[in-house]
C-alpha positions in Angstrom: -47.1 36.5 19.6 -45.8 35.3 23.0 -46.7 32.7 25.1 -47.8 32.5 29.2 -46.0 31.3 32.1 -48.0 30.4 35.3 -45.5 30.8 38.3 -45.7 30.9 42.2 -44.2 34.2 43.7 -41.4 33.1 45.6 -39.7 36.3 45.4 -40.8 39.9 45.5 -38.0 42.1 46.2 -36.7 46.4 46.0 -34.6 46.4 42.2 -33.1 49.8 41.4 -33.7 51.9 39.9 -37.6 51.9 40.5 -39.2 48.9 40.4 -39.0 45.5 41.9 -37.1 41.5 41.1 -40.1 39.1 41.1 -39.0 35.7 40.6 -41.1 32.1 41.1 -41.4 28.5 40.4 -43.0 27.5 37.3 -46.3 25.8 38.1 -47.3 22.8 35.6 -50.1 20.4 36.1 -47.1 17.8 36.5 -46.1 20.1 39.2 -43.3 22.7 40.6 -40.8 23.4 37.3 -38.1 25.7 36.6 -37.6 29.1 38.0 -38.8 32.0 36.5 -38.2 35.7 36.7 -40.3 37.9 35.0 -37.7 41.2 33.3 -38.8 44.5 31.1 -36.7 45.8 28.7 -35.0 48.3 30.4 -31.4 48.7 31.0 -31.9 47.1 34.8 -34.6 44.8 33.7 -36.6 46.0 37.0 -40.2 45.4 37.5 -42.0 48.6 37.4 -45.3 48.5 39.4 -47.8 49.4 36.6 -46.5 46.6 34.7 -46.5 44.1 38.0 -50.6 44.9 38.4 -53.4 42.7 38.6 -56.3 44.0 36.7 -57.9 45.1 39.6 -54.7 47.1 41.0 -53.4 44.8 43.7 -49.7 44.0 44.0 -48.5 40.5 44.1 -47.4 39.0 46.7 -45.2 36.1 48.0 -47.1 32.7 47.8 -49.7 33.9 44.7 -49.9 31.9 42.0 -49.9 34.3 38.6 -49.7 33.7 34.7 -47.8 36.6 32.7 -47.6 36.9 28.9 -43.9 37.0 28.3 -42.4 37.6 24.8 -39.1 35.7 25.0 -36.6 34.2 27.5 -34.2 36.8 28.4 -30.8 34.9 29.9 -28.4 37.2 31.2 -25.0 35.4 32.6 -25.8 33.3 35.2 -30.0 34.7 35.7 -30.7 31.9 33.0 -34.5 32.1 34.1 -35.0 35.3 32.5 -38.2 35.9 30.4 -39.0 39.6 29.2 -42.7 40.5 29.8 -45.1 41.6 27.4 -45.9 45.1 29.3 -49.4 45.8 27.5 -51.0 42.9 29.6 -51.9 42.7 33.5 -50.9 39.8 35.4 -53.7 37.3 36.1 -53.9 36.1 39.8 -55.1 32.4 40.1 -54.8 31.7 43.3 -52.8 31.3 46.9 -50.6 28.8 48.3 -49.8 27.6 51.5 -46.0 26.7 52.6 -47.2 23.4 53.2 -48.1 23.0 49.6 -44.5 24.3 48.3 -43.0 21.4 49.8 -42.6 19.7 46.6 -40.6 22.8 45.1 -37.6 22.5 47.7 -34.5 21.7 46.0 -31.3 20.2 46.7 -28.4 21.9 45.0 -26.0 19.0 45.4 -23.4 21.4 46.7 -22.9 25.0 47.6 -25.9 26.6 45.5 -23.6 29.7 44.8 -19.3 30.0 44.7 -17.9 31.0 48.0 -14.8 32.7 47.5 -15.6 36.4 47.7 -16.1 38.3 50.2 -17.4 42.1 50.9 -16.4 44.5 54.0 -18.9 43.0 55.8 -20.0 39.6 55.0 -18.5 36.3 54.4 -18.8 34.5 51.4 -21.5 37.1 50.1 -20.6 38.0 46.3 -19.7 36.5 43.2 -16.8 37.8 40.8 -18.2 39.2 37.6 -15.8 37.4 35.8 -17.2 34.3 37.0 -21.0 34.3 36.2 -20.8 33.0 32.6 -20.0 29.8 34.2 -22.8 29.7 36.5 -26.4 28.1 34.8 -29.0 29.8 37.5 -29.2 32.0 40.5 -32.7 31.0 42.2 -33.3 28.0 44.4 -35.5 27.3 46.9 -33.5 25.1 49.5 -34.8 24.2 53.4 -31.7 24.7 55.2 -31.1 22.2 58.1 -28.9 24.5 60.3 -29.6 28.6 59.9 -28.2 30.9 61.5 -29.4 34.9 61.5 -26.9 37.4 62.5 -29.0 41.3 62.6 -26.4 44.0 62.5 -26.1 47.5 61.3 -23.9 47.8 58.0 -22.4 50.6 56.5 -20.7 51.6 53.2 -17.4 50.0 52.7 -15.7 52.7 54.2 -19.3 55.2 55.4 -21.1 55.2 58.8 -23.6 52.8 59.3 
């Protein structure tokens, strides 16, 4: 059984142990929908790169637009987008998009997309207490901020060198 999901790569990121967090926009023919992130069954729910193929071994990459056979929605906490794969299929690249055409998928949170009041050794505002991510319904947005700032710095363990 199963069913497909057609998203745009919006995220393609390094996941312990192995493998990788790929994460999109569901792509309807009404449109951008909900987020989706593809999961395996494994304990981190990681992305291993044979099962993140296209037939004809290429990677994905941000701004592709790919369908996936999933098997069933996966929530975990507050990562309600959650569908495990069905590994024995390749992903199916359909096409590319352009930043100008994901204008439509921006989203306003109405609010501080995430809870700041918890803060690491180096950052501000830049973690969420476990005991708190029942109450959260999704982790992914994609937002245009109207004022960014980038700080590059070199960061260390909590108490490590750099």
């Amino acid at each position: 059984m199963g069913y497909m999901k057609t998203i745009v790569c919006l995220a393609n990121s390094r996941k312990p142990p192995s493998g990788r967090c790929i994460a999109g926009r569901e792509v309807t023919s009404a449109g951008f929908g909900d987020w989706i992130r593809p999961v395996s069954a494994r304990p981190a729910q990681e992305i291993s790169e044979e099962e993140r193929r296209y037939e004809d071994g290429r990677d994905p990459k941000l701004l592709d637009i790919i369908t996936i056979k999933m098997t069933k929605p996966q929530p975990n906490l507050h990562q309600q987008e959650n569908h495990l794969i069905d590994a024995n299929y390749y992903w199916t690249w359909e096409r590319a998009v352009s930043w100008q055409d994901l204008q439509t998928a921006v989203e306003d949170p109405a609010g501080p997309p995430w809870l700041n009041e918890s803060s690491s050794f180096h950052g501000r505002n830049d973690r969420v207490p476990e005991d708190r991510l029942g109450g959260m319904s999704r982790s992914l947005y994609l937002i245009q901020p109207s004022n960014l700032k980038l700080i590059v710095a070199s960061e260390g363990g909590d108490f490590g060198p750099a």
